[in-house]
TORDRENFI-880465 format. One record per atom (N, C-alpha, C, CB): residue in one letter; residue number from 1; x, y, z; atom name. Coordinates in nm, 2 decimals, always signed. Glycine has a CB too. Example, Ala and Ser with C-alpha at 12.3 -4.5 7.8 and 13.67 -1.06 7.14 Angstrom:
<atoms>
<resn->A; resi->1; u->+1.32; v->-0.57; w->+0.78; name->N>
<resn->A; resi->1; u->+1.23; v->-0.45; w->+0.78; name->CA>
<resn->A; resi->1; u->+1.32; v->-0.33; w->+0.78; name->C>
<resn->A; resi->1; u->+1.13; v->-0.45; w->+0.90; name->CB>
<resn->S; resi->2; u->+1.28; v->-0.22; w->+0.71; name->N>
<resn->S; resi->2; u->+1.37; v->-0.11; w->+0.71; name->CA>
<resn->S; resi->2; u->+1.29; v->+0.00; w->+0.79; name->C>
<resn->S; resi->2; u->+1.41; v->-0.06; w->+0.57; name->CB>
</atoms>
This chain:
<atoms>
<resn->X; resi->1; u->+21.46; v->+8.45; w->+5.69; name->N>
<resn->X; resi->1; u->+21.38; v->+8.33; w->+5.72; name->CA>
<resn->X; resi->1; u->+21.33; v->+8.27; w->+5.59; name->C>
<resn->X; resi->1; u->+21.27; v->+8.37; w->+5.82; name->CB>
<resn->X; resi->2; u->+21.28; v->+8.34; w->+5.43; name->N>
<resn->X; resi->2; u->+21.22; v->+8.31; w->+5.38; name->CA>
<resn->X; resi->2; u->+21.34; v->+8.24; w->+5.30; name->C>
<resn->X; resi->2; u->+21.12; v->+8.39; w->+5.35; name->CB>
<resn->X; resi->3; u->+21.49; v->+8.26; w->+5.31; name->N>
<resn->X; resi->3; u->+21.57; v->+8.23; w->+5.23; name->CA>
<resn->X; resi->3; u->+21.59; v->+8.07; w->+5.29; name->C>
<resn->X; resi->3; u->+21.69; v->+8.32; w->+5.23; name->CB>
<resn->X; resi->4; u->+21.57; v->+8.04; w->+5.40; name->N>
<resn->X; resi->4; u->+21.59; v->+7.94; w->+5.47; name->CA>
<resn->X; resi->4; u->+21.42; v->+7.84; w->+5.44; name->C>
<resn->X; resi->4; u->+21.62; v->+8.00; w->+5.65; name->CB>
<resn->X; resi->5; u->+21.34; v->+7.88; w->+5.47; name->N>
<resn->X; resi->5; u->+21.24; v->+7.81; w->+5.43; name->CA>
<resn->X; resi->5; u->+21.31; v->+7.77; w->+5.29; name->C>
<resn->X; resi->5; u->+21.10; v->+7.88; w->+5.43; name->CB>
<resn->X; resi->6; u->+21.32; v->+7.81; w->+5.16; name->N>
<resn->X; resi->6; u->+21.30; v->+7.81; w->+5.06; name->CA>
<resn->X; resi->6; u->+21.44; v->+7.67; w->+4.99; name->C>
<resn->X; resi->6; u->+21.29; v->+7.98; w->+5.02; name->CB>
<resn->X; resi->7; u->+21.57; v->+7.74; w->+5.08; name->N>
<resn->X; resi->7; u->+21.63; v->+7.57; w->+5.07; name->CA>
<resn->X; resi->7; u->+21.58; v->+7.44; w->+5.14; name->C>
<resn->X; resi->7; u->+21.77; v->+7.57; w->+5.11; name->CB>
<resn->X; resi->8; u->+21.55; v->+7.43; w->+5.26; name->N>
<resn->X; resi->8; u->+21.47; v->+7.33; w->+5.33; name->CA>
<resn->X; resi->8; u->+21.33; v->+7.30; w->+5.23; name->C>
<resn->X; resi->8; u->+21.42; v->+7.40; w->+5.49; name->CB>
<resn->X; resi->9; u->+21.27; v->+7.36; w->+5.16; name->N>
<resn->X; resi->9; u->+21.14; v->+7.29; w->+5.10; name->CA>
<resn->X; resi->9; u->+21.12; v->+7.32; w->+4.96; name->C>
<resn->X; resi->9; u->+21.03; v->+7.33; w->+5.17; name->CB>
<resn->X; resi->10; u->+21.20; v->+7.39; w->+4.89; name->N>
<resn->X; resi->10; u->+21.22; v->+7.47; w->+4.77; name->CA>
<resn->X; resi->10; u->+21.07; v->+7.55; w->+4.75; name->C>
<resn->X; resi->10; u->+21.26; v->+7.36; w->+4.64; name->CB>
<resn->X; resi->11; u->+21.05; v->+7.64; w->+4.65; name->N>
<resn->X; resi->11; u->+20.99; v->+7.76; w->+4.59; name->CA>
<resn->X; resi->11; u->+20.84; v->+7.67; w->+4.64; name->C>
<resn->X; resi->11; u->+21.03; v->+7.79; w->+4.39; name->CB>
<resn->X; resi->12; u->+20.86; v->+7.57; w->+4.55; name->N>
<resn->X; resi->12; u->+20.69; v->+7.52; w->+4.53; name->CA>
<resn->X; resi->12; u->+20.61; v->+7.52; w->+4.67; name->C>
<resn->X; resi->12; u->+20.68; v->+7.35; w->+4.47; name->CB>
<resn->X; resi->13; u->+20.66; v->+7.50; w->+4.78; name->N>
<resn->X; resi->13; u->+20.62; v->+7.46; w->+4.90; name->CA>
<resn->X; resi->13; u->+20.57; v->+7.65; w->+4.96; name->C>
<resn->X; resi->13; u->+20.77; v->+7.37; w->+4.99; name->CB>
<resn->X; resi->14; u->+20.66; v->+7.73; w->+4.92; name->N>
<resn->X; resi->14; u->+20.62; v->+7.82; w->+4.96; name->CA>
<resn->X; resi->14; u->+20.49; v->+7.92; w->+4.90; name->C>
<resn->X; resi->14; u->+20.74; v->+7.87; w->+4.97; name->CB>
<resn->X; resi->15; u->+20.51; v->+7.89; w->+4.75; name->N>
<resn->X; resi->15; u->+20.40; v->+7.93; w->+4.67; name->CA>
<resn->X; resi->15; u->+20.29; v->+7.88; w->+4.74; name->C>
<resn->X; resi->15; u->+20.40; v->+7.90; w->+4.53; name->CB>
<resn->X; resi->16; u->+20.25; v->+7.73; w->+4.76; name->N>
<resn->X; resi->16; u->+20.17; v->+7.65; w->+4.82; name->CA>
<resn->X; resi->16; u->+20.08; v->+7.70; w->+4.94; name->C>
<resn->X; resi->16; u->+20.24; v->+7.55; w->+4.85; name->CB>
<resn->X; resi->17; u->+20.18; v->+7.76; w->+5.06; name->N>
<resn->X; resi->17; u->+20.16; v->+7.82; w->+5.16; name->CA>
<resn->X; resi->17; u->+20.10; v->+7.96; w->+5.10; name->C>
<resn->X; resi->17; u->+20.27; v->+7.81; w->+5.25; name->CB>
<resn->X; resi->18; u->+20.17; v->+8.02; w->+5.05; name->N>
<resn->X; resi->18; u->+20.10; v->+8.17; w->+5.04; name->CA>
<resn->X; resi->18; u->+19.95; v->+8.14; w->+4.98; name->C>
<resn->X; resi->18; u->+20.19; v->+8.27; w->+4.92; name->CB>
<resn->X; resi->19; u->+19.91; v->+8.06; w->+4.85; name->N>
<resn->X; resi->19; u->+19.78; v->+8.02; w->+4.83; name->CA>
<resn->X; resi->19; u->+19.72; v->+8.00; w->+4.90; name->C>
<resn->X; resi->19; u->+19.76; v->+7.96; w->+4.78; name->CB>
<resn->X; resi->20; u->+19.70; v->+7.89; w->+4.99; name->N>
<resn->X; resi->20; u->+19.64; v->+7.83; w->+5.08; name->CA>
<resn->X; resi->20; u->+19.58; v->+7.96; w->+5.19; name->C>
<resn->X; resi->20; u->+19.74; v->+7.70; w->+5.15; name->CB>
<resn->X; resi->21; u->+19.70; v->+8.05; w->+5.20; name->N>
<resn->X; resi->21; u->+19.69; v->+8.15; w->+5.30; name->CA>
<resn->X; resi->21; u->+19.59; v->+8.26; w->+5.22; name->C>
<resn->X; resi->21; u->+19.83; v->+8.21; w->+5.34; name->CB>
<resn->X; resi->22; u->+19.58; v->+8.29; w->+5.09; name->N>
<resn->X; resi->22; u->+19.50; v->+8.36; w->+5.05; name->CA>
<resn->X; resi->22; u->+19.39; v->+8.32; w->+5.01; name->C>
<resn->X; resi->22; u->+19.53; v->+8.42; w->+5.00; name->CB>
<resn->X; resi->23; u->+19.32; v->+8.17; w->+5.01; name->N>
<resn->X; resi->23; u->+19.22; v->+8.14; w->+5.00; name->CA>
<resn->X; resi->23; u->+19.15; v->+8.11; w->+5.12; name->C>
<resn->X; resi->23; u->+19.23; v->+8.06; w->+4.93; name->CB>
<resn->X; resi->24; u->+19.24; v->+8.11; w->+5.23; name->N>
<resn->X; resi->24; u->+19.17; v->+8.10; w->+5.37; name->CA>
<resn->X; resi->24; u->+19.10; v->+8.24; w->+5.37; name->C>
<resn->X; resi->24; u->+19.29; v->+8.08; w->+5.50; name->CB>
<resn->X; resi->25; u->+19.19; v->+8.36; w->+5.34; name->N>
<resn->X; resi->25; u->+19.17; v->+8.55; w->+5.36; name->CA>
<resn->X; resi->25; u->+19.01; v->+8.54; w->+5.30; name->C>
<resn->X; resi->25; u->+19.31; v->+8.69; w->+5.23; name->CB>
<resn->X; resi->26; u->+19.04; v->+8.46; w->+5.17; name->N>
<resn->X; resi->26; u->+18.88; v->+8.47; w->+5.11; name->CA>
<resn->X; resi->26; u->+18.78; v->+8.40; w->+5.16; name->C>
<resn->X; resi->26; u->+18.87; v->+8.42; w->+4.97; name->CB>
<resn->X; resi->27; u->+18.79; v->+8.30; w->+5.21; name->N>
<resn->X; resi->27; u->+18.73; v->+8.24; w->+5.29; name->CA>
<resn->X; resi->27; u->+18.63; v->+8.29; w->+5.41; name->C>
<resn->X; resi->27; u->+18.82; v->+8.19; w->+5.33; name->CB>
<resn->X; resi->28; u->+18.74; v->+8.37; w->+5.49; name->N>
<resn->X; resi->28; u->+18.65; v->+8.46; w->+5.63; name->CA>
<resn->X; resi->28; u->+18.59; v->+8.58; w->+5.56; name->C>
<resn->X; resi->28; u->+18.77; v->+8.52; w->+5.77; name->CB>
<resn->X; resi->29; u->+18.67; v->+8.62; w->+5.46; name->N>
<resn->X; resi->29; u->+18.56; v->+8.75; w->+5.41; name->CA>
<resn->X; resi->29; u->+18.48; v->+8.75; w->+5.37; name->C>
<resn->X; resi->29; u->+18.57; v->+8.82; w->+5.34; name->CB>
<resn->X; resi->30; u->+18.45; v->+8.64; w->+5.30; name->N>
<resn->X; resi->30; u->+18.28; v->+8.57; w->+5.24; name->CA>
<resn->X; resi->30; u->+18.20; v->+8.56; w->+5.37; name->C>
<resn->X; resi->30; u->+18.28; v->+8.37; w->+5.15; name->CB>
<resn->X; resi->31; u->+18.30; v->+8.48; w->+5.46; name->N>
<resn->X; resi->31; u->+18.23; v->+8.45; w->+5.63; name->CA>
<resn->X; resi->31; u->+18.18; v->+8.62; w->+5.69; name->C>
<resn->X; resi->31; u->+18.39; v->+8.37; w->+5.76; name->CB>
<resn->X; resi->32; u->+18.25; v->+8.70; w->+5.67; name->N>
<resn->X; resi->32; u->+18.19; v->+8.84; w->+5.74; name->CA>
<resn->X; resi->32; u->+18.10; v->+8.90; w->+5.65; name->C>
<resn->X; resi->32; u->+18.30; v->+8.93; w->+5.77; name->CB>
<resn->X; resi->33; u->+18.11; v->+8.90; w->+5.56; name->N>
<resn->X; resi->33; u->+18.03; v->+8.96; w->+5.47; name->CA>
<resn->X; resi->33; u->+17.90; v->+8.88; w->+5.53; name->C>
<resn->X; resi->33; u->+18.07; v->+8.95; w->+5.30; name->CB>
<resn->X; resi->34; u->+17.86; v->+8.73; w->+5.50; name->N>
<resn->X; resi->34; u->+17.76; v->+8.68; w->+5.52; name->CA>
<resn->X; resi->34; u->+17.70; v->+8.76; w->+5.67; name->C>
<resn->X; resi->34; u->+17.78; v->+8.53; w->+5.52; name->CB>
<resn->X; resi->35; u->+17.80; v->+8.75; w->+5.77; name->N>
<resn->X; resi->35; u->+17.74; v->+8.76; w->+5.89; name->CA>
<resn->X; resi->35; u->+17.69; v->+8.88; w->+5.91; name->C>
<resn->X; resi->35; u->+17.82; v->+8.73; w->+6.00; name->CB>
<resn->X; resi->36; u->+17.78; v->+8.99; w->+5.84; name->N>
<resn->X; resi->36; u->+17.72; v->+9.13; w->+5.79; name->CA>
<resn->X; resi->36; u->+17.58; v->+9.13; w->+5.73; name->C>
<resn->X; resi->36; u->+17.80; v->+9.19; w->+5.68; name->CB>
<resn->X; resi->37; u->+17.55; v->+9.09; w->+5.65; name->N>
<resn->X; resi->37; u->+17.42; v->+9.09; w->+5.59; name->CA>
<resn->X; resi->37; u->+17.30; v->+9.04; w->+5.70; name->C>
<resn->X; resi->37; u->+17.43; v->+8.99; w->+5.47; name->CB>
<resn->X; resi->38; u->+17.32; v->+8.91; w->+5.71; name->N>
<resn->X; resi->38; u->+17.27; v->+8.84; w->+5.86; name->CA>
<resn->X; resi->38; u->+17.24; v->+8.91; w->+5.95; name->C>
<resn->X; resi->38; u->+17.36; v->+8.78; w->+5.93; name->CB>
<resn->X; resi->39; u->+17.30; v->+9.02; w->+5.99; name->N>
<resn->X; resi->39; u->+17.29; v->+9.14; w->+6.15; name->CA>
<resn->X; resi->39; u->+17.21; v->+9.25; w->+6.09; name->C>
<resn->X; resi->39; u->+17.46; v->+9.22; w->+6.21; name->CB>
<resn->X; resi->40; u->+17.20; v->+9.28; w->+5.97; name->N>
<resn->X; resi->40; u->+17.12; v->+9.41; w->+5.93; name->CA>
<resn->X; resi->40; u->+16.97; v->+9.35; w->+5.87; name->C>
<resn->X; resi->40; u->+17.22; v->+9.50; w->+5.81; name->CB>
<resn->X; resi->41; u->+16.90; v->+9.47; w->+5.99; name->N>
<resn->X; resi->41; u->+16.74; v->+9.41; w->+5.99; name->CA>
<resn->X; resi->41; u->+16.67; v->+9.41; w->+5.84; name->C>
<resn->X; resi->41; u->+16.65; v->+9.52; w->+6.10; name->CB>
<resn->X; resi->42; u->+16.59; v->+9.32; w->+5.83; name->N>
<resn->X; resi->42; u->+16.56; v->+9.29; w->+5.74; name->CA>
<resn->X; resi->42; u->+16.45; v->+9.40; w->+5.72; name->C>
<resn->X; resi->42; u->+16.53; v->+9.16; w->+5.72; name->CB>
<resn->X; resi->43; u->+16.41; v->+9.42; w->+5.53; name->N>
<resn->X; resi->43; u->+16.40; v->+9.47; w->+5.48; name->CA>
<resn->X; resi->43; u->+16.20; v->+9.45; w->+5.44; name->C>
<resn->X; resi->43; u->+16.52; v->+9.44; w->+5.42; name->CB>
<resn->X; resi->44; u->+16.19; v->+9.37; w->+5.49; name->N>
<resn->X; resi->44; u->+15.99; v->+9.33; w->+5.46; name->CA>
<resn->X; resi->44; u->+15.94; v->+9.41; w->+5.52; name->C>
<resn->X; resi->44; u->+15.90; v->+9.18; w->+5.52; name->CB>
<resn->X; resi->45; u->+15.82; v->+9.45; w->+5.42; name->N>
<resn->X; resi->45; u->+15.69; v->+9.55; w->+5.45; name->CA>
<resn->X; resi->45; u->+15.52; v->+9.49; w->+5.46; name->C>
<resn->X; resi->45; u->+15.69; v->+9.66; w->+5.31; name->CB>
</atoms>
């Protein structure tokens, strides 16, 4: 499949996608982390 993507749209298109895809990954893990923090009771005395 990836040999077929790759004549249909050449290299650049696929690099493109894989980026996009690992900046999305970073994306929701900042997002869970925040919500992690968020859920654990705070810390004031």
């Amino acid at each position: 499949m990836l040999q077929t993507l790759q004549q249909e749209f050449g290299l650049g298109a696929i690099v493109e996608v894989r980026w996009l895809h690992v900046s999305l990954q970073q994306i929701a893990l900042r997002i869970n982390e925040q919500m992690t923090l968020a859920a654990l009771p705070s810390q004031s005395s």
